[in-house]
N, C-alpha and C positions, 0 to 999 in steps of 0.2 A: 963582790962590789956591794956595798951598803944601799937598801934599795929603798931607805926612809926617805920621806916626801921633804922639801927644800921649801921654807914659808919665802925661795926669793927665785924661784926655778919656774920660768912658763917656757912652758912647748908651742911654737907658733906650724902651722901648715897649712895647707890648700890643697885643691886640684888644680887650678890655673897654671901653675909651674912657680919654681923656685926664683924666678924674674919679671914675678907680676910684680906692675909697682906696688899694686893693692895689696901685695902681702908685706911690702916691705912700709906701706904706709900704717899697717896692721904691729908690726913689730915695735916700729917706733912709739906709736901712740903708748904700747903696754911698757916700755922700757921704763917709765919712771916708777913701777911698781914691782918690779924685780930685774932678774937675769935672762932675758929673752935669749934663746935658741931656737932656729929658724932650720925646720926640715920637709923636706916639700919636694914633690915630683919635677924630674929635670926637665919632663916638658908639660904641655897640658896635659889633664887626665879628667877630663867633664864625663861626669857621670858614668862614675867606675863604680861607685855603691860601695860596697864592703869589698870588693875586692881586693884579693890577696896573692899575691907570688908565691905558690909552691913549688913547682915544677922547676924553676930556675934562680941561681944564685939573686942578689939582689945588692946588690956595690952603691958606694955613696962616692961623692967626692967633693969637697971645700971648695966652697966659690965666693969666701970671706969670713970676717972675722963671725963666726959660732952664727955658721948660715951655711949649711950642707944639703949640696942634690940630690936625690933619690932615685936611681933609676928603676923604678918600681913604680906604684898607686898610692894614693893618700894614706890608704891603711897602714901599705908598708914603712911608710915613710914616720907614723908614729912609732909602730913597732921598734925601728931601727934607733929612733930618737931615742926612746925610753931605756931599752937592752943595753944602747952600746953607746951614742953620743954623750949624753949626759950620766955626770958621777952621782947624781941623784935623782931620784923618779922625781918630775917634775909636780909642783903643786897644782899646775893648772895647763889645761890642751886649749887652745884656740886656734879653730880651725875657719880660713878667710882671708882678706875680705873677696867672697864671689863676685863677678860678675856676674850679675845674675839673678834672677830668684829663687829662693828654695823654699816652694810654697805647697801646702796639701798633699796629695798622694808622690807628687816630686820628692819628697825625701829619700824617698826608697829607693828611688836612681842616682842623689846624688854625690859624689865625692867629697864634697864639704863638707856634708853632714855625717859620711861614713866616719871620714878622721875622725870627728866630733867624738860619737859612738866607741872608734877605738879605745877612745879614752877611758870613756867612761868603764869600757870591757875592763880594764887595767886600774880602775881603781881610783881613777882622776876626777877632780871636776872638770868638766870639758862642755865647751858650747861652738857652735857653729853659727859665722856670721855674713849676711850675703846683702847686697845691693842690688834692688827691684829695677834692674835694668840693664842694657848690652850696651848703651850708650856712653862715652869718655863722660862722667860727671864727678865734679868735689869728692874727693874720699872723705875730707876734713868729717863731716857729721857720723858716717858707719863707723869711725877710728875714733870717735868721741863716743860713742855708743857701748863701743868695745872696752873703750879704757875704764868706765862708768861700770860696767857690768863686770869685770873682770876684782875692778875693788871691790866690788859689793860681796862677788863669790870667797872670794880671798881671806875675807873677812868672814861671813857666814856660812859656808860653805855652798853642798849640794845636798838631797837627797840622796843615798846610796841606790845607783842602776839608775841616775834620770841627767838625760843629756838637755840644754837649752839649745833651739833653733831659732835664732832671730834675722828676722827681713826689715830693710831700712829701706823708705821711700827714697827715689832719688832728689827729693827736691826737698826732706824734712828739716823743717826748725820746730824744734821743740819750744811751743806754748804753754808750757803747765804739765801737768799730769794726764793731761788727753793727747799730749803726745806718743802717748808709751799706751800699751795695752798687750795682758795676756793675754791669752788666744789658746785657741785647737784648730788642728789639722783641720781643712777643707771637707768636708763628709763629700764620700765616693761617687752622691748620686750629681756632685755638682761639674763635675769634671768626665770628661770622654776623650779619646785619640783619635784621628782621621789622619787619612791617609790621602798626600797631594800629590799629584802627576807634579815629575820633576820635568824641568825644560831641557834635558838629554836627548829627547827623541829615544829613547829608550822605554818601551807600554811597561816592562816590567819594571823600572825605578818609582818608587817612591821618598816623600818626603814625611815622617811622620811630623803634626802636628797636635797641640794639646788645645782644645774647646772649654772655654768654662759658661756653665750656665749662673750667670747673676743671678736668677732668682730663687740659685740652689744654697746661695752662700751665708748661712748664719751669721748671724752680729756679732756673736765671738768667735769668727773663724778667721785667720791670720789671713788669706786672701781679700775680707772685710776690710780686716784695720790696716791692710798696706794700701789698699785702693781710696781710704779714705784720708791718708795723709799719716798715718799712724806705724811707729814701732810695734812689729808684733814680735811675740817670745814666746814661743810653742815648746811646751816641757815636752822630752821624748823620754818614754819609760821604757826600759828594754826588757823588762817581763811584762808583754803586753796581752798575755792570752784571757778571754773570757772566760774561765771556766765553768761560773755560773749558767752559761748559756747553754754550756755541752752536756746537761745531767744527759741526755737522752744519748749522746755518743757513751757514758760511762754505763748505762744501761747493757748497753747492746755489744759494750765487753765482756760484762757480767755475766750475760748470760751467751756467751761462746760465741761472741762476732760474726755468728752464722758462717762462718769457715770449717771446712771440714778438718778433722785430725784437731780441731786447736783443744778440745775439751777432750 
């Protein structure tokens, strides 16, 4: 199979399942700028992260015109898209619209943004797009959001290895250019997890919950510009290691990692 990129080929997916409206509100918005194909998990999969189906087969099945189930994870669900549903690797992964926010250290957990990231593994421009809330609200602005960003990619591309993550306020009208803002990840020391007795009657259930300290949150930090009414678009670089930081880890291989037998 010819595996050059299609300038009219998008990959739509999610973790919500393959019958959220918001994915089908997502598809449509992008359909006047190419050939939408829609592959997505058959049912929810909130925050599966990268994960991946090894261990067992992974089957799709048609549940309309170039819009196939997954029974697998978001990740699998590109995979699947790319290898075998479409005759050409698609020009672009969008992966959305969440329920939900996908803000700060939450990337790392979650399935929206994993797809995202498959993409990008694969060679794609690909971004991940979610709505700052669990509440039924307008998709119309996240889906205008998308279609906006999507030509803009389309047209300019990406960076090679950098995924886009953007969060839409539930209530945004964009006013100008202070609508929109780039951003960075949340820094670590703004955010904590606690742990709430669940109303089971059960001492050992809990509920995890996530804490954010406000007065932890930078002006350019994407929990910032969503709380302030703002689009945030947080670049994710998938070689993200400091190396500069570690001289003193490459020291201390240097000179025999203090392990016996290594030298």
């Amino acid at each position: 199979m010819d595996r050059r990129t299609s300038a009219h080929s998008i990959l739509v997916t999610n973790d919500d399942g393959i019958h959220s409206p918001a994915l089908a509100a997502l598809a449509e918005a992008l359909s006047p700028l190419g050939k939408v194909t829609t592959a997505a998990p058959l049912r929810e999969m909130s925050a599966s992260s990268r994960s991946i189906s090894l261990f067992r087969p992974v089957r799709y099945e048609t549940v309309g015109p170039n819009r196939y189930g997954i029974d697998g994870t978001p990740v699998d669900a590109v995979i699947v898209g790319i290898n075998h549903l479409l005759e050409e690797a698609p020009r672009l992964v969008v992966s959305g619209i969440n329920l939900g926010a996908n803000l700060g250290l939450n990337v790392f957990y979650s399935g929206t943004v994993g797809a995202a990231l498959e993409g990008t593994l694969h060679g794609i421009a690909s971004f991940a797009i979610s709505i700052s809330s669990k509440r039924e609200v307008p998709l119309g602005p996240a889906a205008a959001v998308a279609a906006e960003l999507a030509k803009w990619i389309l047209e300019h591309g990406l960076p090679p290895g950098v995924s886009l993550n953007v969060n839409v306020p539930p209530d945004w009208n964009n006013d100008g250019n202070s609508g929109v803002r780039l951003t960075k990840l949340a820094r670590r020391e703004a955010r904590r997890l606690k742990l709430d007795p669940e109303n089971s009657g059960d001492p050992n259930s809990f509920a995890i919950r996530e804490v954010i300290d406000s007065g932890q949150l930078a002006a350019d930090s994407d929990y910032r510009a969503v709380r302030e009414g703002c689009v945030s678009i947080t670049p994710l670089a998938m070689e993200c290691g400091d190396f500069a930081s570690l001289s003193w880890l490459e020291d201390w291989i240097r000179n025999g990692a203090n392990v016996p037998g290594l030298m």
